[in-house]
DRENLO-155779 format. One line per field, with one value per residue: x negated, z, y negated of N, C-alpha, C in turn; residue in one letter; chain. Coordinates in steps of 0.02 Angstrom, whole numbers, plus 50000, padded with zeros to 5 digits. Example, Ala and Ser with C-alpha at 12.3 -4.5 7.8 and 13.67 -1.06 7.14 Angstrom:
nu: 49340	49358
nw: 50390	50354
nv: 50284	50112
cau: 49385	49316
caw: 50390	50357
cav: 50225	50053
cu: 49340	49355
cw: 50390	50394
cv: 50165	49998
type: a	s
mol: A	A
***
This chain:
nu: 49958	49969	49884	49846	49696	49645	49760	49914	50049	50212	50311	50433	50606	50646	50749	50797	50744	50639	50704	50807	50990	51065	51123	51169	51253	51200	51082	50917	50827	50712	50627	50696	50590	50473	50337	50309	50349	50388	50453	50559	50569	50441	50367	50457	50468	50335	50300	50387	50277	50264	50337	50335	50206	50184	50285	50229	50114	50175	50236	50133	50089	50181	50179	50046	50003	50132	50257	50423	50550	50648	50597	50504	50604	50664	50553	50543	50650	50631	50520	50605	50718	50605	50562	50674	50712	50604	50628	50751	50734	50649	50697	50831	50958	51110	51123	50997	51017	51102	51021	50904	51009	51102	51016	50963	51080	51095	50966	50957	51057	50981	50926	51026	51093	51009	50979	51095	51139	51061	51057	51165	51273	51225	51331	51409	51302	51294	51431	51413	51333	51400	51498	51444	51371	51513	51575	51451	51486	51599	51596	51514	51602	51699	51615	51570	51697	51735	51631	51556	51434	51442	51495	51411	51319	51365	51404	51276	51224	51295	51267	51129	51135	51221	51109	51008	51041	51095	50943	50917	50978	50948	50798	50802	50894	50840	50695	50568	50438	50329	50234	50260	50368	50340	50254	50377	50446	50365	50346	50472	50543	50419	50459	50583	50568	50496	50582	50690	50634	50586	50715	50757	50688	50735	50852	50837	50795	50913	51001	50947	50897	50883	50787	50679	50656	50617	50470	50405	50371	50317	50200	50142	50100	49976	50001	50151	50208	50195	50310	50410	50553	50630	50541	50447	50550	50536	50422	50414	50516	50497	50356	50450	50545	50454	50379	50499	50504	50403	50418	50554	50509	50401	50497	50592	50477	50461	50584	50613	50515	50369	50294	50134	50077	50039	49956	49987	49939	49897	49820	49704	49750	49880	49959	50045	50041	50084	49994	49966	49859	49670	49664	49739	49788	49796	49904	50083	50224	50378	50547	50683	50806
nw: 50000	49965	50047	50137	50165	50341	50393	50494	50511	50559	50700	50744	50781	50940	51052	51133	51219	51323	51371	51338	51293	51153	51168	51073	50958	50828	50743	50643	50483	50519	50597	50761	50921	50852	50859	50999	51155	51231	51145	51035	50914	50824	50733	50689	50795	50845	50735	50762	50810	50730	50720	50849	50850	50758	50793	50955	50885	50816	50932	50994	50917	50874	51003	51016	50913	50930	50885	50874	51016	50979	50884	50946	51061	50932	50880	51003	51032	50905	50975	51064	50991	50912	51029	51095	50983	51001	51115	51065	50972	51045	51138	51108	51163	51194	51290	51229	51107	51088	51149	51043	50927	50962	50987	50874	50816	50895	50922	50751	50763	50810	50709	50640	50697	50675	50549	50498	50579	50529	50521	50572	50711	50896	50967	50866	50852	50949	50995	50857	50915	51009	50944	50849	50949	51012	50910	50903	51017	51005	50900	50960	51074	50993	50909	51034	51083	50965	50956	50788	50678	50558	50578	50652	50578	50476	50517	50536	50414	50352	50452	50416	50280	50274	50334	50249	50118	50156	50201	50066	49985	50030	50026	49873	49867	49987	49985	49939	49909	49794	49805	49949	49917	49831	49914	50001	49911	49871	49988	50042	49942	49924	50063	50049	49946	49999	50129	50063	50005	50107	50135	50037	50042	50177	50141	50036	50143	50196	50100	50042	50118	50175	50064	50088	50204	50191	50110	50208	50296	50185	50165	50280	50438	50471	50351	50316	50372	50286	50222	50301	50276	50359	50453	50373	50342	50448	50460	50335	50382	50457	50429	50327	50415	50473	50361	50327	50465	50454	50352	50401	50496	50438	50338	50412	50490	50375	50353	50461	50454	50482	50432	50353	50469	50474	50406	50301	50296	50190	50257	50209	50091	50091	50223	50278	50406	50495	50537	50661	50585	50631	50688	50745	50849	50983	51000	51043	50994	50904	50964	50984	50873
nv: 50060	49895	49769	49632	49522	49518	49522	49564	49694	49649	49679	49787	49690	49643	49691	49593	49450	49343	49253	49292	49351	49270	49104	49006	48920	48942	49037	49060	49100	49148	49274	49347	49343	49413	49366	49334	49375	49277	49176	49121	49099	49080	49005	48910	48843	48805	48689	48597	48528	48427	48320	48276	48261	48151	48037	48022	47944	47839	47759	47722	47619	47547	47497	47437	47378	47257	47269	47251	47300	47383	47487	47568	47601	47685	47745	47847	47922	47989	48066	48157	48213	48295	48376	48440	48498	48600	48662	48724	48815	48889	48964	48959	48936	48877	48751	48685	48697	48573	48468	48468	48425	48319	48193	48169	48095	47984	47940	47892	47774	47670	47600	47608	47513	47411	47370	47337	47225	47113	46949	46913	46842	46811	46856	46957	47048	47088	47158	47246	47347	47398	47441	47557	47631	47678	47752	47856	47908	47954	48047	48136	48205	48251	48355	48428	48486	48552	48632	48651	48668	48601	48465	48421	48408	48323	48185	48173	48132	48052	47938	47927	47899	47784	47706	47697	47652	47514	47468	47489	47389	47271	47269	47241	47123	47012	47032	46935	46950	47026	47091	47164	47203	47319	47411	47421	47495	47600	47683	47711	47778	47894	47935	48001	48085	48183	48204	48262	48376	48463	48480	48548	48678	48717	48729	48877	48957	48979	49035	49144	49229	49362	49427	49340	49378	49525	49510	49432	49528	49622	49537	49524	49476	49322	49254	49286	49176	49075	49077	49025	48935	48874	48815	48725	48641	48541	48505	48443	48343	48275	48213	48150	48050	47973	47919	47828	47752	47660	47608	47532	47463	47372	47295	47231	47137	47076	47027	46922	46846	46863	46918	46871	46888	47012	47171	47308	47447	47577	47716	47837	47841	47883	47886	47778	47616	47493	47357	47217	47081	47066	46924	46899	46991	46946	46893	46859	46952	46927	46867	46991	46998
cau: 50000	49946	49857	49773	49648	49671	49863	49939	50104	50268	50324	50503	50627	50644	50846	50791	50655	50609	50772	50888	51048	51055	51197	51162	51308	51155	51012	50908	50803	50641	50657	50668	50541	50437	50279	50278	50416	50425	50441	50615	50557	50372	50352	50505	50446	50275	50304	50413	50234	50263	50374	50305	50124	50204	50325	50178	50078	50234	50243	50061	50050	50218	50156	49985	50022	50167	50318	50494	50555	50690	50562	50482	50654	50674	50519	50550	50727	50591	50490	50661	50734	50562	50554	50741	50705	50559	50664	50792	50687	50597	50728	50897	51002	51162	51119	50951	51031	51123	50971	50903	51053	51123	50974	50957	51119	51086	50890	50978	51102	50968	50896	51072	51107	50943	50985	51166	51124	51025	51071	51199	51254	51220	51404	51413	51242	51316	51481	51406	51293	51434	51535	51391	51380	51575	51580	51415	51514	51655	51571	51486	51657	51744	51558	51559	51741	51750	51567	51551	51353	51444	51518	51356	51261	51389	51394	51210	51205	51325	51248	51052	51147	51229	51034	50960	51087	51077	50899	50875	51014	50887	50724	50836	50904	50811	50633	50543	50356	50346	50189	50283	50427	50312	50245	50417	50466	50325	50345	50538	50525	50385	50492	50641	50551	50460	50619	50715	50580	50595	50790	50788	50647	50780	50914	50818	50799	50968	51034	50873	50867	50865	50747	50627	50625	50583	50431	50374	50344	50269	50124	50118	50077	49983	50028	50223	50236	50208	50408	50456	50574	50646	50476	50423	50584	50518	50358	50403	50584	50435	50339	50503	50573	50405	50371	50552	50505	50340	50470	50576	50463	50393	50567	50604	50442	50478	50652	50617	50447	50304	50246	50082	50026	50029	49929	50028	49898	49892	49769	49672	49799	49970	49968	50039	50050	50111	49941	49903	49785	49646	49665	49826	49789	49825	49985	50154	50281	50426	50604	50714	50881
caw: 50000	49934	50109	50126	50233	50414	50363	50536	50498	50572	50723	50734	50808	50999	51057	51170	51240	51394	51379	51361	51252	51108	51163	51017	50891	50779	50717	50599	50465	50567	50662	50838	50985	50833	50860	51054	51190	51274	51100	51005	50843	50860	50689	50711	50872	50833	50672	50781	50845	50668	50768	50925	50859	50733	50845	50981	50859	50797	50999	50999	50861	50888	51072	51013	50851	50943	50838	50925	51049	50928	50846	51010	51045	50874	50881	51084	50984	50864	50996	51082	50944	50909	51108	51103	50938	51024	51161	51050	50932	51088	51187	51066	51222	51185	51301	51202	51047	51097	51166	50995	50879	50984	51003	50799	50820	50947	50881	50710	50793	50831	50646	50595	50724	50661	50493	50493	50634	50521	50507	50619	50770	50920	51008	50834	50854	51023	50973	50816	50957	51050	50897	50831	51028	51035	50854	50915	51085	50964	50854	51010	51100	50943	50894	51095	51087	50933	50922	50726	50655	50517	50609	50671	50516	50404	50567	50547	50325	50359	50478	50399	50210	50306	50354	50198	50051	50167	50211	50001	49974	50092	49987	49813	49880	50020	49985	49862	49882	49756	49850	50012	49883	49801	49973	50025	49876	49860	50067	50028	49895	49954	50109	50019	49911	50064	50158	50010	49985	50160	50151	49996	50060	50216	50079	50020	50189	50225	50042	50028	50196	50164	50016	50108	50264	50144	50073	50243	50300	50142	50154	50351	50476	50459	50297	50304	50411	50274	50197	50354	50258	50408	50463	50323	50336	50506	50443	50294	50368	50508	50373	50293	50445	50491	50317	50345	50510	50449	50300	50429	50530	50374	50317	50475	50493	50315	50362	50512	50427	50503	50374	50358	50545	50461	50342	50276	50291	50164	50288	50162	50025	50079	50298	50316	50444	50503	50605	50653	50568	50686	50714	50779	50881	51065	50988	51062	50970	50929	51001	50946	50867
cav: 50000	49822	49726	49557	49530	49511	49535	49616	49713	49630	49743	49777	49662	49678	49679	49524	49427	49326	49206	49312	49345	49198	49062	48942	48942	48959	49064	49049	49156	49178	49366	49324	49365	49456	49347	49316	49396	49213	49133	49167	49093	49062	48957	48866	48819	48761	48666	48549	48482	48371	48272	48247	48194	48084	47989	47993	47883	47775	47740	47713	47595	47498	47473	47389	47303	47218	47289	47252	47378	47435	47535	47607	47665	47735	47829	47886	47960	48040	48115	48182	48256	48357	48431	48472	48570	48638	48718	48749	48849	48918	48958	48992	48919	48820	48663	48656	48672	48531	48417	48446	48402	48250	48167	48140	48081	47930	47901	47865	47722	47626	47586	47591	47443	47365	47350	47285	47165	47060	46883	46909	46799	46871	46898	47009	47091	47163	47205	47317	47401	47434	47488	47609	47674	47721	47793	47910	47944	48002	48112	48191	48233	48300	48414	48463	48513	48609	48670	48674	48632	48569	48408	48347	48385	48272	48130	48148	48129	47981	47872	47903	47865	47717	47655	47713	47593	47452	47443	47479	47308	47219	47267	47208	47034	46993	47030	46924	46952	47064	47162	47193	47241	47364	47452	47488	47570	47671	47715	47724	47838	47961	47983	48024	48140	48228	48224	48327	48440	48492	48501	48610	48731	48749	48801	48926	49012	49009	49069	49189	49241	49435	49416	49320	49433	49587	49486	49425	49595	49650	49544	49522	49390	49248	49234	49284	49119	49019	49085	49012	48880	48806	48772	48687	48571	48523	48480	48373	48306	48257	48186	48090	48028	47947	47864	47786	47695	47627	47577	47482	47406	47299	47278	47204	47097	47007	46987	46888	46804	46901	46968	46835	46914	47097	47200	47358	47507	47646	47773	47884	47828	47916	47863	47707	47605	47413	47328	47159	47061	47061	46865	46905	47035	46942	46844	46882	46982	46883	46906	47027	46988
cu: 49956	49931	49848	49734	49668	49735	49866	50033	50181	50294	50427	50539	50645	50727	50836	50733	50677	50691	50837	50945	51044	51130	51197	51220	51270	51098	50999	50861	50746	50670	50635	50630	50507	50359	50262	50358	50432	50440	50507	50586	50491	50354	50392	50483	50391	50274	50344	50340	50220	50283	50340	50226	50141	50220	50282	50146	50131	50245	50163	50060	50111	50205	50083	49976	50082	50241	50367	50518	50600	50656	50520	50540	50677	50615	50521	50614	50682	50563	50556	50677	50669	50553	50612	50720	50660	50595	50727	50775	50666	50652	50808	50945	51033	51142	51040	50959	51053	51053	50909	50951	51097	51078	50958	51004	51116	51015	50918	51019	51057	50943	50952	51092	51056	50944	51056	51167	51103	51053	51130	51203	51237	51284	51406	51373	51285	51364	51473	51355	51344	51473	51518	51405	51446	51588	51515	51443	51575	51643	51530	51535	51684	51688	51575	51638	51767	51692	51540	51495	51368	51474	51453	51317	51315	51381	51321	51185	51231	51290	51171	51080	51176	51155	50998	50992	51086	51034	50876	50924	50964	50845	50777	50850	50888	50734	50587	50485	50343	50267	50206	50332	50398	50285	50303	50451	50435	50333	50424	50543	50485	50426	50542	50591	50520	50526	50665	50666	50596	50659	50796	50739	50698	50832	50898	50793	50863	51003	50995	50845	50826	50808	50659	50621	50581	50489	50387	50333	50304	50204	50086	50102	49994	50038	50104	50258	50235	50284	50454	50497	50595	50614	50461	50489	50562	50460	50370	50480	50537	50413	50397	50514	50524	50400	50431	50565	50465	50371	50513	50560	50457	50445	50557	50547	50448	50512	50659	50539	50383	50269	50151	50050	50024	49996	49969	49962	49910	49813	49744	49719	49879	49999	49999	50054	50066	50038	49958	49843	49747	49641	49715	49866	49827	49907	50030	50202	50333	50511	50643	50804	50938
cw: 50000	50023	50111	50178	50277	50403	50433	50516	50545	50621	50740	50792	50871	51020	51090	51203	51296	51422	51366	51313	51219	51126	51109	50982	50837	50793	50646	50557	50478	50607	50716	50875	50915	50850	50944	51093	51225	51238	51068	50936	50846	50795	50675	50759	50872	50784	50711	50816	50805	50729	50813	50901	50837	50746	50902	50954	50828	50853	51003	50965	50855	50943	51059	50941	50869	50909	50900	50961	51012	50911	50891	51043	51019	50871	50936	51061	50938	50904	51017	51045	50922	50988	51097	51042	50934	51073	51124	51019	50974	51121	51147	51112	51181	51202	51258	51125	51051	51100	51102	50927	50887	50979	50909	50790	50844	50939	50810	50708	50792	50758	50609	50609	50688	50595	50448	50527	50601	50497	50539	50674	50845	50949	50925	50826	50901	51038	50921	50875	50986	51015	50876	50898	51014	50978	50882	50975	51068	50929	50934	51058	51046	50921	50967	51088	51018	50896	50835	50696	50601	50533	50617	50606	50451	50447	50550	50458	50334	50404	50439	50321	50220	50299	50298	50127	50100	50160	50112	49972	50015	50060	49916	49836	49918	50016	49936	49862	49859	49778	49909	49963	49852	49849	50006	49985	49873	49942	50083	50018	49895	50021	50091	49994	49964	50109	50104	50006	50062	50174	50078	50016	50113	50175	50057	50075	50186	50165	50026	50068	50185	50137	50053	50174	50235	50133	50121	50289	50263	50136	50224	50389	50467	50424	50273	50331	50375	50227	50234	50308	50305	50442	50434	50323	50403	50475	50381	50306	50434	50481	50354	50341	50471	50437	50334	50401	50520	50381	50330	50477	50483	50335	50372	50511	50418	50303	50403	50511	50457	50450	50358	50414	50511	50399	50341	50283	50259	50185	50221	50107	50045	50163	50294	50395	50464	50537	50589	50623	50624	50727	50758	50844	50956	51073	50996	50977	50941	50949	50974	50931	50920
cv: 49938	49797	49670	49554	49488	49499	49603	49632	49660	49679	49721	49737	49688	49672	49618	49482	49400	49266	49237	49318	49259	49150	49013	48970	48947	48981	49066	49129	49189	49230	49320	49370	49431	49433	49369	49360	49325	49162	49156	49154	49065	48996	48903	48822	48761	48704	48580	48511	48440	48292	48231	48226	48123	48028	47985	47928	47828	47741	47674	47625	47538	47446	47409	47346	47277	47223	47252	47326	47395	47493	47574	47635	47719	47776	47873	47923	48002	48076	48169	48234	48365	48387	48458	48523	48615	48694	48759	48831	48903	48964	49016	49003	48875	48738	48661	48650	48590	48455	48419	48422	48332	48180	48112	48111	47994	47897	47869	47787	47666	47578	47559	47516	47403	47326	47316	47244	47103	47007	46893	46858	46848	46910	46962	47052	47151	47176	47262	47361	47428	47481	47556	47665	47730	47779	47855	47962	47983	48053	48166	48229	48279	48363	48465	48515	48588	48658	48711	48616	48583	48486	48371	48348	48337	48194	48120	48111	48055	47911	47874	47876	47811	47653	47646	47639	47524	47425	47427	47402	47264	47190	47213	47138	46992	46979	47014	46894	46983	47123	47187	47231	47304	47432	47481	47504	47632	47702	47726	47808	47901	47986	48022	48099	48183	48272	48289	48371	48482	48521	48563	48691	48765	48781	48845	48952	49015	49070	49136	49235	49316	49447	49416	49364	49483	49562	49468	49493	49626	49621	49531	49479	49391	49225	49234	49199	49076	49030	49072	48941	48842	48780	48729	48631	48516	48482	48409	48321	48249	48202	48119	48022	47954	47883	47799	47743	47654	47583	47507	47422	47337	47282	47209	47134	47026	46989	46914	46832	46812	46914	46930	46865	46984	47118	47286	47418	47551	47698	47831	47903	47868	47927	47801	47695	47518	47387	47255	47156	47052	46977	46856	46946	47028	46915	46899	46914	46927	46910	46924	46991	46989
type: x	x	x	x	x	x	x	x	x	x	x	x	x	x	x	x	x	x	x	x	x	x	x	x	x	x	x	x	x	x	x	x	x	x	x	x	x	x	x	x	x	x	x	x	x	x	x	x	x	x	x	x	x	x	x	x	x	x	x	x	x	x	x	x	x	x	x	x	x	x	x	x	x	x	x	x	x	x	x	x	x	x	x	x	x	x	x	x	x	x	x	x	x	x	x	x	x	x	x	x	x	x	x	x	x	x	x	x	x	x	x	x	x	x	x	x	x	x	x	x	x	x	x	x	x	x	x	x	x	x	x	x	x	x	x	x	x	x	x	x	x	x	x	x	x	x	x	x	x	x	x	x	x	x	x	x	x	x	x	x	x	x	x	x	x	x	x	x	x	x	x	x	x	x	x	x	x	x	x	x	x	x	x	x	x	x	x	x	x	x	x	x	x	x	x	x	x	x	x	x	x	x	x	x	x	x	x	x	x	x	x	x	x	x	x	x	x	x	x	x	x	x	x	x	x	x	x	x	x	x	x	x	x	x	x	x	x	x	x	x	x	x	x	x	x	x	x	x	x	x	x	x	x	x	x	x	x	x	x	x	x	x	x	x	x	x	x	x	x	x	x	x	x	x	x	x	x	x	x	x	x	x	x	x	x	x	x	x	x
mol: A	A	A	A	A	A	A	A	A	A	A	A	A	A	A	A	A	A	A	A	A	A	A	A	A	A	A	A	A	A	A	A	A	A	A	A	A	A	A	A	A	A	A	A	A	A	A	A	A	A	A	A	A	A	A	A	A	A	A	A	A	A	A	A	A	A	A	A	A	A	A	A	A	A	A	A	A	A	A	A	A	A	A	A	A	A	A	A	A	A	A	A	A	A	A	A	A	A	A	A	A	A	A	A	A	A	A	A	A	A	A	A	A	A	A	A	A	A	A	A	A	A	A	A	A	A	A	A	A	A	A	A	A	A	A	A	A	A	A	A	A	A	A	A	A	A	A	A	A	A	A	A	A	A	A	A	A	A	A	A	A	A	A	A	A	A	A	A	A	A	A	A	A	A	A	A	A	A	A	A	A	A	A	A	A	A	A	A	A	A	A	A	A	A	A	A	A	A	A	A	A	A	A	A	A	A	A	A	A	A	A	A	A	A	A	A	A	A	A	A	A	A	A	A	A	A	A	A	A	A	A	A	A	A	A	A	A	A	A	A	A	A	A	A	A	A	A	A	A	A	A	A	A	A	A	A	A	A	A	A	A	A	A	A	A	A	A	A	A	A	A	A	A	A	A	A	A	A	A	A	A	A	A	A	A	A	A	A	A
***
């Protein structure tokens, strides 16, 4: 039989592991507890460390180039999201499904507020926060009550295609330095494309599932882990989600006329990032909407 090197066989699925009977209203196409017995989906699991470095350094990097806390919210909603789908993953418990699927829910709100807010007064700033709020506190009662994945995942398509056609009406009639306009298409546009890539690789686990089990077995771990598709959406919805808040930041700075204190960073051509110019470095922030 065909091998690869250091290729260890796949050993058969165990009836349960260290957590116990699965309460999640979902599983996915990774075999459970085959890697680790205290691990239910071991590549699932890990893959969510996209997240959490990413949104670490979006913390990082909002905190010391002076961003607005909006966006140190919105990435502390990015780290969230990736721990909850760490335990979820890990775990394949109900309340941790939950504390990863809500969380994308309520990290999304804040970008959405961010970007309909603008030019706003403020009594209407903090009536759409409150509006956004009750509409998320609605979709989270009606998901809790009739526990169907498909509720939060259309609540969740709707409010990021909400953030996504505004912020791109923004770039079109708002933004007319035509090199900031050029950085966030191209940091638009690569997230998009990153983020789909990641969402169709997940369709092809779910539609494929069988297929791809067969195939992961046949050539064995390491290497079966990389047919983990719902890994790989982790990794580049990781990826997407990221480009899209290094997107809104500099939105958000050339809305409000920053943009002169900032240089746009493309890190080894395909990182960005927002910094202060270093002249600028000790200067205050300015105040948020």
């Amino acid at each position: 039989m065909f091998s690869l090197p250091w290729s260890h066989p796949y050993p058969a699925p165990p009836g349960s592991g260290f957590w116990g009977p699965r309460t999640s209203t979902i599983d996915w196409c990774e075999e459970n507890y085959v890697v680790s017995v205290y691990v239910a989906e071991a590549v699932n699991t890990i893959t969510n460390g996209m997240f959490v470095t990413l949104a670490g350094f979006a913390i990082y990097n909002a905190i010391t180039q002076k961003h607005e806390r909006r966006f140190i919210l919105t990435a502390m909603g990015f780290a969230l999201v990736g721990v909850g789908s760490w335990l979820f993953h890990m775990t394949l418990q109900y309340e941790y499904q939950l504390l990863d699927e809500l969380p994308m829910i309520y990290a999304t709100c804040v970008p959405t507020w961010a970007v309909f807010s603008y030019a706003r007064s403020k009594r209407d700033t903090i009536l759409l926060g409150v509006y956004i709020f009750l509409g998320a506190a609605i979709l989270t009662a009606v998901y809790l009550h009739f526990k169907d994945p498909t509720i939060h995942q259309a609540g969740y398509a709707l409010l990021t295609g909400m953030v996504l056609f505004r912020s791109l009406y923004l770039i079109v009639t708002k933004i007319e330095n035509a090199h900031a306009r050029a950085d966030m298409w191209r940091t638009v546009i690569i997230g998009i494309a990153t983020f789909l890539s990641g969402y169709g690789l997940w369709m092809v686990d779910i539609h494929f599932c069988g297929s791809l089990r067969l195939a992961r077995r046949a050539i064995g771990m390491p290497y079966g882990f990389l047919l983990e598709g719902h890994g790989w959406w982790h990794i580049l919805t990781g990826l997407g989600v990221y480009y899209y808040l290094v997107f809104l930041e500099y939105l958000r700075i050339c809305l409000v006329g920053r943009a002169p204190d900032y240089n746009y960073v493309w890190e080894w051509g395909f990182f960005p990032h927002v910094d202060l110019k270093k002249k600028n470095i000790t200067a205050k922030g300015s105040k948020e909407n």
